[in-house]
PDB file of N, CA, C, O and CB in Angstrom:
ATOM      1  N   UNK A   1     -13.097  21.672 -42.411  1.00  0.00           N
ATOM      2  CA  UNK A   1     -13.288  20.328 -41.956  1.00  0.00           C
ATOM      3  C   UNK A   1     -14.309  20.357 -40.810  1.00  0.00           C
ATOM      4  O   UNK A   1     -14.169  21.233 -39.956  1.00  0.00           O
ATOM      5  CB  UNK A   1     -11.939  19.692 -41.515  1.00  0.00           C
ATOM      6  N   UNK A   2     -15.574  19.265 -40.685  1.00  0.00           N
ATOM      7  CA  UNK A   2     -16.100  19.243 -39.775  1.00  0.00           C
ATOM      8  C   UNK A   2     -16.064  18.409 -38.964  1.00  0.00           C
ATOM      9  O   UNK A   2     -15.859  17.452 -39.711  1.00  0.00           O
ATOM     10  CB  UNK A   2     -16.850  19.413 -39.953  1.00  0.00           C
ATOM     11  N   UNK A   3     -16.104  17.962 -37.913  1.00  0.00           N
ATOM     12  CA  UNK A   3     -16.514  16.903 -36.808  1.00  0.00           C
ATOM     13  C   UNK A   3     -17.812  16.756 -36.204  1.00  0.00           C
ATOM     14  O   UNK A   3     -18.534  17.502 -35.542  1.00  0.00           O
ATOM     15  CB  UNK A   3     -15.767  17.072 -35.740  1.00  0.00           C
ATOM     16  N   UNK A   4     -17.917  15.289 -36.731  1.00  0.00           N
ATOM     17  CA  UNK A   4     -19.077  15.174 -35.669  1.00  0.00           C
ATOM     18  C   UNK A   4     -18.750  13.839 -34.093  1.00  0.00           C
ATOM     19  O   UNK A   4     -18.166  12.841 -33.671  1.00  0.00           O
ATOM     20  CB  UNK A   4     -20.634  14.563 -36.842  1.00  0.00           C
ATOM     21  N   UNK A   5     -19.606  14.826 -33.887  1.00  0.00           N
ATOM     22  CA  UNK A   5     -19.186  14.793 -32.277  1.00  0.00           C
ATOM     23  C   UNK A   5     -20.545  13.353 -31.911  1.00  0.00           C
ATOM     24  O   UNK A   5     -21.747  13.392 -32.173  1.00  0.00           O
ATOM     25  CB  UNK A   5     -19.555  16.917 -31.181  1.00  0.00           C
ATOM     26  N   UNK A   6     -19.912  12.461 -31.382  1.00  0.00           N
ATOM     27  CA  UNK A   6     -21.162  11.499 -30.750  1.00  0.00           C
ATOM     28  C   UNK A   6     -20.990  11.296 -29.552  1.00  0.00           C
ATOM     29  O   UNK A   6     -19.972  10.786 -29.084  1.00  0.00           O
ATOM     30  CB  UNK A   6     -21.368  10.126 -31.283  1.00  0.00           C
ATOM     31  N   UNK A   7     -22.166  11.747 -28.778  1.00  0.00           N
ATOM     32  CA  UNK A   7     -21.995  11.423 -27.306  1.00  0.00           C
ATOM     33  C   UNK A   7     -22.648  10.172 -26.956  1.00  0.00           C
ATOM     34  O   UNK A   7     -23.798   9.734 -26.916  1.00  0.00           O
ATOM     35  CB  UNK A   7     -22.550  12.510 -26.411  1.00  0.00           C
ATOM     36  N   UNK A   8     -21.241   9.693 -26.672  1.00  0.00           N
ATOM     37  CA  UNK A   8     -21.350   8.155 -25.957  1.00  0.00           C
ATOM     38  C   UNK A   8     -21.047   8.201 -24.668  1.00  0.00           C
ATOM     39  O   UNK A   8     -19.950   8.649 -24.334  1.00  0.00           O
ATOM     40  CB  UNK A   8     -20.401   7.049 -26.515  1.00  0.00           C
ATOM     41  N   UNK A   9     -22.007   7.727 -23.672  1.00  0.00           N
ATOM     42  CA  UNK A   9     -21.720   7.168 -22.530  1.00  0.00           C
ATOM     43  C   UNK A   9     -22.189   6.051 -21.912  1.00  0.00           C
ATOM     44  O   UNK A   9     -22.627   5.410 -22.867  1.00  0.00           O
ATOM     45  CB  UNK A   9     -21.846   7.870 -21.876  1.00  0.00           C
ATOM     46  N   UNK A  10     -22.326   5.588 -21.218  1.00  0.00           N
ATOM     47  CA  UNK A  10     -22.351   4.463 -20.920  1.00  0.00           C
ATOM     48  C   UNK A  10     -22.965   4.273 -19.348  1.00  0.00           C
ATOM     49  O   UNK A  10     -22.380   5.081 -18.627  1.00  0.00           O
ATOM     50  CB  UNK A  10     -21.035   4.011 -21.200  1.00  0.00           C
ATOM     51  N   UNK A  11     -23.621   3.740 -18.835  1.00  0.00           N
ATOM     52  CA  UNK A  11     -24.038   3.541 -17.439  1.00  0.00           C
ATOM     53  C   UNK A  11     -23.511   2.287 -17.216  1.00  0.00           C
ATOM     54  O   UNK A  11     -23.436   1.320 -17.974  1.00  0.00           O
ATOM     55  CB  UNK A  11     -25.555   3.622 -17.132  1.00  0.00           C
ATOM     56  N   UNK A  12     -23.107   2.452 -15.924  1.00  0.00           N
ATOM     57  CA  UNK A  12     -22.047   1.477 -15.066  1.00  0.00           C
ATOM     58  C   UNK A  12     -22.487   1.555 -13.408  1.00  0.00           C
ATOM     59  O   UNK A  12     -22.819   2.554 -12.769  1.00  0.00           O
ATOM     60  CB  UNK A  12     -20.225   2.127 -15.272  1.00  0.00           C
ATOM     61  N   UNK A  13     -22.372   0.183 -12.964  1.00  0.00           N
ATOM     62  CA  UNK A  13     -22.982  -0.258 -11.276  1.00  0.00           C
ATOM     63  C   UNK A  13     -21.940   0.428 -10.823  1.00  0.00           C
ATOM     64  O   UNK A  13     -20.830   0.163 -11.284  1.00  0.00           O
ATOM     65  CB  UNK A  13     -23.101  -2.065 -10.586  1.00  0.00           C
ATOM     66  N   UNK A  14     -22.114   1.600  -9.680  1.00  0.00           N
ATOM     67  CA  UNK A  14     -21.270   1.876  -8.946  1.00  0.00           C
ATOM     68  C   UNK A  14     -21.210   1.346  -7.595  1.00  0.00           C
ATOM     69  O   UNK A  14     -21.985   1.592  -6.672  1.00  0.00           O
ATOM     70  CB  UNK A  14     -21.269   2.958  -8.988  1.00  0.00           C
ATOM     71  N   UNK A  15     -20.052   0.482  -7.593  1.00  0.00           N
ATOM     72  CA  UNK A  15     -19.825  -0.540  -6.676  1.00  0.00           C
ATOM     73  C   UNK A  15     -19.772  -0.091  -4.718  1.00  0.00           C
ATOM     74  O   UNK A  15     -20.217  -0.875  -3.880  1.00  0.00           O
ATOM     75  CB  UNK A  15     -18.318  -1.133  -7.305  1.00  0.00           C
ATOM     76  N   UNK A  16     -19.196   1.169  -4.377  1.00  0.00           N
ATOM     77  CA  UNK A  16     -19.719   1.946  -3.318  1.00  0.00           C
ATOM     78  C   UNK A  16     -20.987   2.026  -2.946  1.00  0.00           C
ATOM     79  O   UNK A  16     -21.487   1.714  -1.866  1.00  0.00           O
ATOM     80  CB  UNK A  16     -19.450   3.013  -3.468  1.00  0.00           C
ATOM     81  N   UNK A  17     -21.746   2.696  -4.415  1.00  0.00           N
ATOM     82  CA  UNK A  17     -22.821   2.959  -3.864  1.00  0.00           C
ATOM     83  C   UNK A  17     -23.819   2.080  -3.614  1.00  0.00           C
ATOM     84  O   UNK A  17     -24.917   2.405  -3.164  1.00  0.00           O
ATOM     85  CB  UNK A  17     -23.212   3.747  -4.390  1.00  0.00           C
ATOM     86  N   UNK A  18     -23.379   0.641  -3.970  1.00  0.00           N
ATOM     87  CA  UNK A  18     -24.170  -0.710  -3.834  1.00  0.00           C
ATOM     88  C   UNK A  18     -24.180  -1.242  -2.357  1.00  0.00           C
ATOM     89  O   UNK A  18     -24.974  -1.904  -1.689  1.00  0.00           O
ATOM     90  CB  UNK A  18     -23.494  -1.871  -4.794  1.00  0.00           C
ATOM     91  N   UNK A  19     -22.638  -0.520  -2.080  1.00  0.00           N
ATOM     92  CA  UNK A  19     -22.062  -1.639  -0.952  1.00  0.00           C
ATOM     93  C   UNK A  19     -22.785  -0.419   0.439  1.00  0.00           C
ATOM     94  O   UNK A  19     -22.985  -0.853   1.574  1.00  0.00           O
ATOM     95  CB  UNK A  19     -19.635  -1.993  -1.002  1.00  0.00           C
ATOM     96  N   UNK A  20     -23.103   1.162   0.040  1.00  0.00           N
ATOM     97  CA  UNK A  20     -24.027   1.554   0.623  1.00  0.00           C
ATOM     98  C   UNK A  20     -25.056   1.320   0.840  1.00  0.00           C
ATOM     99  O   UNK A  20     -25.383   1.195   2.020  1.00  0.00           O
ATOM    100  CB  UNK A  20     -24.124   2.135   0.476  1.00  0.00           C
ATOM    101  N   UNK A  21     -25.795   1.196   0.041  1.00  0.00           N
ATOM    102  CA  UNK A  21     -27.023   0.097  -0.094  1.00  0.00           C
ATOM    103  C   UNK A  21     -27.169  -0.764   0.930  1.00  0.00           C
ATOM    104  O   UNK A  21     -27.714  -0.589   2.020  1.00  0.00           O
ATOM    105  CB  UNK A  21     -26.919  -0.805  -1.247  1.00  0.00           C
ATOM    106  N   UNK A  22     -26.327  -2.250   0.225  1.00  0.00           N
ATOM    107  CA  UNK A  22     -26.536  -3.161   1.253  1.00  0.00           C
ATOM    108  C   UNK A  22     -26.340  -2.781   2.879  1.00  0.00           C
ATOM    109  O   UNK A  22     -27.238  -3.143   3.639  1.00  0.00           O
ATOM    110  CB  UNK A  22     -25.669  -4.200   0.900  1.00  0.00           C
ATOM    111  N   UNK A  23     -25.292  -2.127   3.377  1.00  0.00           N
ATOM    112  CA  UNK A  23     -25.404  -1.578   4.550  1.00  0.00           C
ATOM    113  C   UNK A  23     -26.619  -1.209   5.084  1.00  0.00           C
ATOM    114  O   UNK A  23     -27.101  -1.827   6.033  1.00  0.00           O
ATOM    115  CB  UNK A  23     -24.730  -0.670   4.562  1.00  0.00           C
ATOM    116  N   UNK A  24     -27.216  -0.171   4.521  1.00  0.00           N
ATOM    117  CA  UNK A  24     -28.417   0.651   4.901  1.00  0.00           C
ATOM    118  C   UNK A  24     -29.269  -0.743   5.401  1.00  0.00           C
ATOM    119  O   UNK A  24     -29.585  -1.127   6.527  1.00  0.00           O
ATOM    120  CB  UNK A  24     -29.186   1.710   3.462  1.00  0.00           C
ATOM    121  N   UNK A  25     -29.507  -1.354   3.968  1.00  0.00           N
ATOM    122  CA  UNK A  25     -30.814  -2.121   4.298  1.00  0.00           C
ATOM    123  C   UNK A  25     -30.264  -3.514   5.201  1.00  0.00           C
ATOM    124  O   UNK A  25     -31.183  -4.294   5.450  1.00  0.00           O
ATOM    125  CB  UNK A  25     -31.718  -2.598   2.689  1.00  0.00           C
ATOM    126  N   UNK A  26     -29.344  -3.794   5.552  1.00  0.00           N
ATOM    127  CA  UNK A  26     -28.805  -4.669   6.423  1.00  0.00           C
ATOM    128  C   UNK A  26     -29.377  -4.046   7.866  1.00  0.00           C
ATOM    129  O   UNK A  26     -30.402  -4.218   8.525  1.00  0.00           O
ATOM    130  CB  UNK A  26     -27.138  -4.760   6.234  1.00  0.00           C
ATOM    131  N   UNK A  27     -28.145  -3.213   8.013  1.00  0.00           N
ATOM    132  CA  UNK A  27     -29.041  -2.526   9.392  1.00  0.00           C
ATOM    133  C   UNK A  27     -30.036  -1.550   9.545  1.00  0.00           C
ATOM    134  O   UNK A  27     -29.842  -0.584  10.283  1.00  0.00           O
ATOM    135  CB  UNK A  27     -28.288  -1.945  10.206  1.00  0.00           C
ATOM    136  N   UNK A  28     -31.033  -1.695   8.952  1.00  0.00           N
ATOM    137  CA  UNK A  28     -32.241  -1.347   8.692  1.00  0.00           C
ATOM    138  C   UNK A  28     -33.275  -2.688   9.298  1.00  0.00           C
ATOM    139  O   UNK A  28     -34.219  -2.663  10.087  1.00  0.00           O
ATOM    140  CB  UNK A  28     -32.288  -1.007   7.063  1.00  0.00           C
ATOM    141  N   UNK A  29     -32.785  -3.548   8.729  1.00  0.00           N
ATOM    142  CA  UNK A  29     -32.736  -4.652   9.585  1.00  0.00           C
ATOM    143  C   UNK A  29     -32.584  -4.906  11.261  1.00  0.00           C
ATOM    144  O   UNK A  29     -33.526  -5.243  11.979  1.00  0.00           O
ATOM    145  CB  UNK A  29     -31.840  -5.171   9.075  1.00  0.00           C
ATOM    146  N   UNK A  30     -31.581  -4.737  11.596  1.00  0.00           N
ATOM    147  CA  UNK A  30     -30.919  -4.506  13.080  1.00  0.00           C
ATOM    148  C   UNK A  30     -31.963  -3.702  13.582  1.00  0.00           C
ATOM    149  O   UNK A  30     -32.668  -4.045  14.531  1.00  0.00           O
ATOM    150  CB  UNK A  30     -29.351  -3.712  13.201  1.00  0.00           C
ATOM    151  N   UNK A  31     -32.109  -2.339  12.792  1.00  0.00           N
ATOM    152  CA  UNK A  31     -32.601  -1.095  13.343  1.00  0.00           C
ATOM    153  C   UNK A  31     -34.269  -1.898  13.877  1.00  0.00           C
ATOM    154  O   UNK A  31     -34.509  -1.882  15.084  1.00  0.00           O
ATOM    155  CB  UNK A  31     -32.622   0.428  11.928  1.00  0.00           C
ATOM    156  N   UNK A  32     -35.324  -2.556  12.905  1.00  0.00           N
ATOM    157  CA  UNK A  32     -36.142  -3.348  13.267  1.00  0.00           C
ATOM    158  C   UNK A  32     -36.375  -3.966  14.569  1.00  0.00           C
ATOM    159  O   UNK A  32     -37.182  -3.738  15.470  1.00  0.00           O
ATOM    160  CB  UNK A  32     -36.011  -4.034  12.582  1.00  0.00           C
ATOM    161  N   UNK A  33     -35.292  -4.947  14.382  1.00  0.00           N
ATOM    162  CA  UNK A  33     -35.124  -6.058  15.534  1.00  0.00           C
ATOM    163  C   UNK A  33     -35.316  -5.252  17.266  1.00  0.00           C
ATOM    164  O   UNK A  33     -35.863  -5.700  18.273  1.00  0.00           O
ATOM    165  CB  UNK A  33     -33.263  -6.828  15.297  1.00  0.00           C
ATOM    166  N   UNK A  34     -34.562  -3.844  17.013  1.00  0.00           N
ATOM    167  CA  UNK A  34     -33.928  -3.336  18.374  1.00  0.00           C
ATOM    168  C   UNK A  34     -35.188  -2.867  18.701  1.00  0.00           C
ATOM    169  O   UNK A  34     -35.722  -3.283  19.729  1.00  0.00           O
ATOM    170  CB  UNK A  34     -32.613  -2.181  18.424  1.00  0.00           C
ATOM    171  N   UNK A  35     -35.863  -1.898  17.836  1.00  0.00           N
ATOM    172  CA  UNK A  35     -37.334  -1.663  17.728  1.00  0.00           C
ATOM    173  C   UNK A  35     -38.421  -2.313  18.298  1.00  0.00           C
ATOM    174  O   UNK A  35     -39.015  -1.931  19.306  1.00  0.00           O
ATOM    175  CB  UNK A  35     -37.619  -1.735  16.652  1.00  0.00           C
ATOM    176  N   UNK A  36     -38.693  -3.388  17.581  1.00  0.00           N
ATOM    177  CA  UNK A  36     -39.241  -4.727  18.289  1.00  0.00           C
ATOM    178  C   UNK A  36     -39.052  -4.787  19.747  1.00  0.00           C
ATOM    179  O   UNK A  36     -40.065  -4.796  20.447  1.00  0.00           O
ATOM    180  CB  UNK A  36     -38.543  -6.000  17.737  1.00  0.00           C
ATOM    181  N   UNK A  37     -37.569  -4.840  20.454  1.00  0.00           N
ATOM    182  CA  UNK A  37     -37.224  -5.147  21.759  1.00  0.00           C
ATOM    183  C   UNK A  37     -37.520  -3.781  22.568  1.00  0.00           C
ATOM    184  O   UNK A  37     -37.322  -3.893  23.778  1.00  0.00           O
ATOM    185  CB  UNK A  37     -35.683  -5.672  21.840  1.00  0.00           C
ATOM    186  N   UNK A  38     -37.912  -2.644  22.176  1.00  0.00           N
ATOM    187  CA  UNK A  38     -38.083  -1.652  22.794  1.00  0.00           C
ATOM    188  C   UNK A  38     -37.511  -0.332  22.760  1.00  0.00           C
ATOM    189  O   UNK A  38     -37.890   0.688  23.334  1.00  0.00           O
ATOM    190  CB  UNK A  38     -37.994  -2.004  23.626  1.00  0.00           C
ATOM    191  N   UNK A  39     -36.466  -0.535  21.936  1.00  0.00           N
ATOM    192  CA  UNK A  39     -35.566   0.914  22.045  1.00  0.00           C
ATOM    193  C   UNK A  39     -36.493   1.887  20.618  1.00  0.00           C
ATOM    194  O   UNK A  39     -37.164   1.691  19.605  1.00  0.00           O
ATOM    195  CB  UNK A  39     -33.288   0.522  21.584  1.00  0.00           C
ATOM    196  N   UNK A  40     -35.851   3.106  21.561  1.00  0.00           N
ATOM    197  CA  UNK A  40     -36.601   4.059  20.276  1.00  0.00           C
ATOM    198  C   UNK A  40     -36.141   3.974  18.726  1.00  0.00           C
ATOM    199  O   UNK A  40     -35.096   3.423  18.381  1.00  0.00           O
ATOM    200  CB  UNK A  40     -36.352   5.668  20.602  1.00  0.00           C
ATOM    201  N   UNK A  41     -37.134   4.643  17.758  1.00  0.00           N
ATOM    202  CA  UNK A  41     -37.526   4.121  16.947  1.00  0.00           C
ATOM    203  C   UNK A  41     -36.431   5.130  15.496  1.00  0.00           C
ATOM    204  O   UNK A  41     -36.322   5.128  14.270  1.00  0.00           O
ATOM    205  CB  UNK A  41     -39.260   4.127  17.167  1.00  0.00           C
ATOM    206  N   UNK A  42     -35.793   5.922  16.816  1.00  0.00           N
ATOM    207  CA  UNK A  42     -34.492   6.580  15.893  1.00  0.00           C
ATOM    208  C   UNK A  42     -33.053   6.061  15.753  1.00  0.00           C
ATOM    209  O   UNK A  42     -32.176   6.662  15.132  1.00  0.00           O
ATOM    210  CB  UNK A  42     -34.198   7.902  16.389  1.00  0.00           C
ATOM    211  N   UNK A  43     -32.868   4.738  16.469  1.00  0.00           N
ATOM    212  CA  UNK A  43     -32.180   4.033  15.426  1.00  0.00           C
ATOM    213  C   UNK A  43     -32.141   3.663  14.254  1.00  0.00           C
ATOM    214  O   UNK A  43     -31.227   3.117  13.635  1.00  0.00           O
ATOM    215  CB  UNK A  43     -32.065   3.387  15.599  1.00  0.00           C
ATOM    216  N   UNK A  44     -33.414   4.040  13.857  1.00  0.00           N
ATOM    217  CA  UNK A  44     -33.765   3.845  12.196  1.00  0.00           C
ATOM    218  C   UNK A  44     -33.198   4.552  10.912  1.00  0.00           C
ATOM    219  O   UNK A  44     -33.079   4.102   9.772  1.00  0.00           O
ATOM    220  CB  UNK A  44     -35.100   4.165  12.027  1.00  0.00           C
ATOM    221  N   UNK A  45     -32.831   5.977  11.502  1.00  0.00           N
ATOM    222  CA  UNK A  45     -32.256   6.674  10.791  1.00  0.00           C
ATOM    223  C   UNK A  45     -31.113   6.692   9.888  1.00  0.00           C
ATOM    224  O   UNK A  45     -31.255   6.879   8.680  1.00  0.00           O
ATOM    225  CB  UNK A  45     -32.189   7.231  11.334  1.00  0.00           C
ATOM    226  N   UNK A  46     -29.988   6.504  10.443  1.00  0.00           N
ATOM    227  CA  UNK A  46     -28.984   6.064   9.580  1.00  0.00           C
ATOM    228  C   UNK A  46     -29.356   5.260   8.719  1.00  0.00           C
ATOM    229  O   UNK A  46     -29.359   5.729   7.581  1.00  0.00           O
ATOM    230  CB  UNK A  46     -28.029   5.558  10.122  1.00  0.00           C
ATOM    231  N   UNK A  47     -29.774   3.895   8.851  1.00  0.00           N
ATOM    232  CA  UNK A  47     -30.018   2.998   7.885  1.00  0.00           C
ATOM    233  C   UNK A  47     -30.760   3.333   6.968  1.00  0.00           C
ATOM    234  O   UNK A  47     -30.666   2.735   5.896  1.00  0.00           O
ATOM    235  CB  UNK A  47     -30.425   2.020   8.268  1.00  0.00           C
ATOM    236  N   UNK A  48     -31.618   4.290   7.119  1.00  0.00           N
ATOM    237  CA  UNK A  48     -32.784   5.515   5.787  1.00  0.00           C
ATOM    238  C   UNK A  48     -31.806   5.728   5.422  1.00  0.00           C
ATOM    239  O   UNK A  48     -31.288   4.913   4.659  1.00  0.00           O
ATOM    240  CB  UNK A  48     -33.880   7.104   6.070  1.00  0.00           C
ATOM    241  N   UNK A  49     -31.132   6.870   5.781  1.00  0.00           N
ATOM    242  CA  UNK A  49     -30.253   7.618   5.226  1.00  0.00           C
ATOM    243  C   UNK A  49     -29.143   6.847   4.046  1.00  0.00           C
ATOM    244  O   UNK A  49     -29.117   7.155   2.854  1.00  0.00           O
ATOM    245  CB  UNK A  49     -29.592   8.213   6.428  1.00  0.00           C
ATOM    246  N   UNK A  50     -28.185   5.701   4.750  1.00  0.00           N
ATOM    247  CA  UNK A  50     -27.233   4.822   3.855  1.00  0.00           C
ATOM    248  C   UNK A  50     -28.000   4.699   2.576  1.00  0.00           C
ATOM    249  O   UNK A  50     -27.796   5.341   1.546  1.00  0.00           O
ATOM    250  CB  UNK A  50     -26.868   3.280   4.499  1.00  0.00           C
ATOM    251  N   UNK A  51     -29.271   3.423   2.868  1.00  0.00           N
ATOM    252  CA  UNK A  51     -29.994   2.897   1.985  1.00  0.00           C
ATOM    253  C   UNK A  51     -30.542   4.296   0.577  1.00  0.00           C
ATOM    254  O   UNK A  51     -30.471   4.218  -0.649  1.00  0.00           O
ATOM    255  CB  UNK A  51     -31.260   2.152   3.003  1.00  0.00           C
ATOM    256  N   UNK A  52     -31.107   5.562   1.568  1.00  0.00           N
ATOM    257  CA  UNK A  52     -31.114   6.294   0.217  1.00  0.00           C
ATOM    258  C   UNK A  52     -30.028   6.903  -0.541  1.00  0.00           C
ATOM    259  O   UNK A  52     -30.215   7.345  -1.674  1.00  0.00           O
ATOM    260  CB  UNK A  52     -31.861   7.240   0.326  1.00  0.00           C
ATOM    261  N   UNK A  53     -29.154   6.932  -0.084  1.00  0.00           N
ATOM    262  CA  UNK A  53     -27.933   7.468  -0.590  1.00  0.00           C
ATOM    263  C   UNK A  53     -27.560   6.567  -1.533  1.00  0.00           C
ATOM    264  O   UNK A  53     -27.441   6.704  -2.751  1.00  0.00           O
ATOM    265  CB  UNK A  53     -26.882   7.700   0.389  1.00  0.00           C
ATOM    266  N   UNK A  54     -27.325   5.285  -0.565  1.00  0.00           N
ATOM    267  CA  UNK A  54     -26.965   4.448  -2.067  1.00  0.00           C
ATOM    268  C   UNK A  54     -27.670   4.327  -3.208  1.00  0.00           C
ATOM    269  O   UNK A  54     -27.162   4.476  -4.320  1.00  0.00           O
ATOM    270  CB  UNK A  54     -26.829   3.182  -1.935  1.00  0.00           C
ATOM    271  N   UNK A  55     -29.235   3.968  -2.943  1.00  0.00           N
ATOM    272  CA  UNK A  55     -29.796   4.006  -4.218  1.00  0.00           C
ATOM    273  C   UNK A  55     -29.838   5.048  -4.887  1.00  0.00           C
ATOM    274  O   UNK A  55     -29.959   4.776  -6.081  1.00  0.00           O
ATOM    275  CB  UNK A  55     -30.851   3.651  -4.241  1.00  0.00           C
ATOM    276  N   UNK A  56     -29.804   5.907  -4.725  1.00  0.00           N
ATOM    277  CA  UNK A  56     -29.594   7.518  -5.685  1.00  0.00           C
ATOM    278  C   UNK A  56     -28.618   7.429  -6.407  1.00  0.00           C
ATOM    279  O   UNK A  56     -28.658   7.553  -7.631  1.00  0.00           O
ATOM    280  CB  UNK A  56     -29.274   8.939  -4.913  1.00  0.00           C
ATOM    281  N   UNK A  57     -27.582   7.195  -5.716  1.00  0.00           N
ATOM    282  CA  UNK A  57     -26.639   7.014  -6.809  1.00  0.00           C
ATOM    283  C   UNK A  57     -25.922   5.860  -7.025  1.00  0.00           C
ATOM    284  O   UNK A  57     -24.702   5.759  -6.898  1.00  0.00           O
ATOM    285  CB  UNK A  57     -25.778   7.873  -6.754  1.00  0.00           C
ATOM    286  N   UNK A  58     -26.783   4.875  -7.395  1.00  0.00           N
ATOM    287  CA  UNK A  58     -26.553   3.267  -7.733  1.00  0.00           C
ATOM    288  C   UNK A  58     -25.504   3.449  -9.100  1.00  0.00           C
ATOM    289  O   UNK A  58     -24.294   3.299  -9.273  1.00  0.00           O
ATOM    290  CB  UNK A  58     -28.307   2.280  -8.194  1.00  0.00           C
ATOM    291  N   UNK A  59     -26.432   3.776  -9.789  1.00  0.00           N
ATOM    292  CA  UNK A  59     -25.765   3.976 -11.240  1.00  0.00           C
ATOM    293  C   UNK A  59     -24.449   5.424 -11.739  1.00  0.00           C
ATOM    294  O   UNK A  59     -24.408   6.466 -11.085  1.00  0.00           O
ATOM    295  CB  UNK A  59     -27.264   4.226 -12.202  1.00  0.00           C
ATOM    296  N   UNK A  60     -23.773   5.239 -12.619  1.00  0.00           N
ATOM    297  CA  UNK A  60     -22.759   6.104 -12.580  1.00  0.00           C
ATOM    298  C   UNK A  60     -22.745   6.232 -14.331  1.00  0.00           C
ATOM    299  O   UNK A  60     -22.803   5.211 -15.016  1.00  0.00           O
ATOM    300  CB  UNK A  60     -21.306   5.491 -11.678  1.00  0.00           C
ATOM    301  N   UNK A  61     -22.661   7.580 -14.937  1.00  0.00           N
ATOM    302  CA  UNK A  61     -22.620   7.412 -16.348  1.00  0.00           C
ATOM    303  C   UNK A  61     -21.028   8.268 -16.707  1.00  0.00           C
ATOM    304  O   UNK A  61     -20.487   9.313 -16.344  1.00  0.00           O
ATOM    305  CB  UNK A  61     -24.197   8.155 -17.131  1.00  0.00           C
ATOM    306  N   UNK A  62     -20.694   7.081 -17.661  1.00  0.00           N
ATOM    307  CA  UNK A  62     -19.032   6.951 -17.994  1.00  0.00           C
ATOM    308  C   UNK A  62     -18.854   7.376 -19.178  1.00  0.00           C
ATOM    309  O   UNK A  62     -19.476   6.942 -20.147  1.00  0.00           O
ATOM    310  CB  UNK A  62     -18.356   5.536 -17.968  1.00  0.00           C
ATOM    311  N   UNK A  63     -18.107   8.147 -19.217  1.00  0.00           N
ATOM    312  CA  UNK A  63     -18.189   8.969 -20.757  1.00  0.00           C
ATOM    313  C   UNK A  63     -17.131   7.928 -21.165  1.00  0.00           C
ATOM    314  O   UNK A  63     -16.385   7.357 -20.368  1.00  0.00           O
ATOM    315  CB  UNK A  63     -17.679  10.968 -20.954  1.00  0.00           C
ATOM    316  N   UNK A  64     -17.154   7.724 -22.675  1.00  0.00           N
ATOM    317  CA  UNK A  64     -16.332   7.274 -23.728  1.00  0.00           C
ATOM    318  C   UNK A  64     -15.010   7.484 -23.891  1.00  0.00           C
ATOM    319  O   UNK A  64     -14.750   8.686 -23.818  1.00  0.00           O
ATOM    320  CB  UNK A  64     -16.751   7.638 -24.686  1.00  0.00           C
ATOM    321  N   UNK A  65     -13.809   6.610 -24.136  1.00  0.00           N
ATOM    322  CA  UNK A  65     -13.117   6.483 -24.193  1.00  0.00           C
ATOM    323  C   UNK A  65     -12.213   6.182 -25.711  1.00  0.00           C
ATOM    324  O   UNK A  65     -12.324   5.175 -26.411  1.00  0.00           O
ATOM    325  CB  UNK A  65     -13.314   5.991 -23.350  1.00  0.00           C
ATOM    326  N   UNK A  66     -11.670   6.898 -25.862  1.00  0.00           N
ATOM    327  CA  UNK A  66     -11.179   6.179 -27.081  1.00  0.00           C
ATOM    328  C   UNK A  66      -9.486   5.875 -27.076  1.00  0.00           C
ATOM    329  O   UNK A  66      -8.961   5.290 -28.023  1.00  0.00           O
ATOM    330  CB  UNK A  66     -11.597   7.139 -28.399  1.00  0.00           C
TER     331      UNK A  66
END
């Protein structure tokens, strides 16, 4: 007997890594503003950091279920 095997998966919004996202680029934002008013320009960092994290791994692939 043989099987065939189908690989199904599926890509799905991973909802963390969105809500990382928005963070980042929210205060990425902030990070701007403070900038503007004078403070150094490494408050910026974190908000790089969130924002790329989240988008890297925005998406999530879901193997099949049966």
């Amino acid at each position: 007997m043989t099987t065939t095997h189908r690989i199904q998966s599926r890509r799905r919004l991973d909802l963390p890594s969105l809500i990382l996202l928005l963070v980042g680029i929210i205060s990425g934002l902030v990070a701007y503003v403070l900038i503007t008013q004078g403070m150094s320009a490494l408050v910026l960092i974190p908000s790089v950091v969130a924002a790329t994290i989240g988008a890297t791994q925005l998406t999530k692939l879901e193997a099949h279920r049966e």
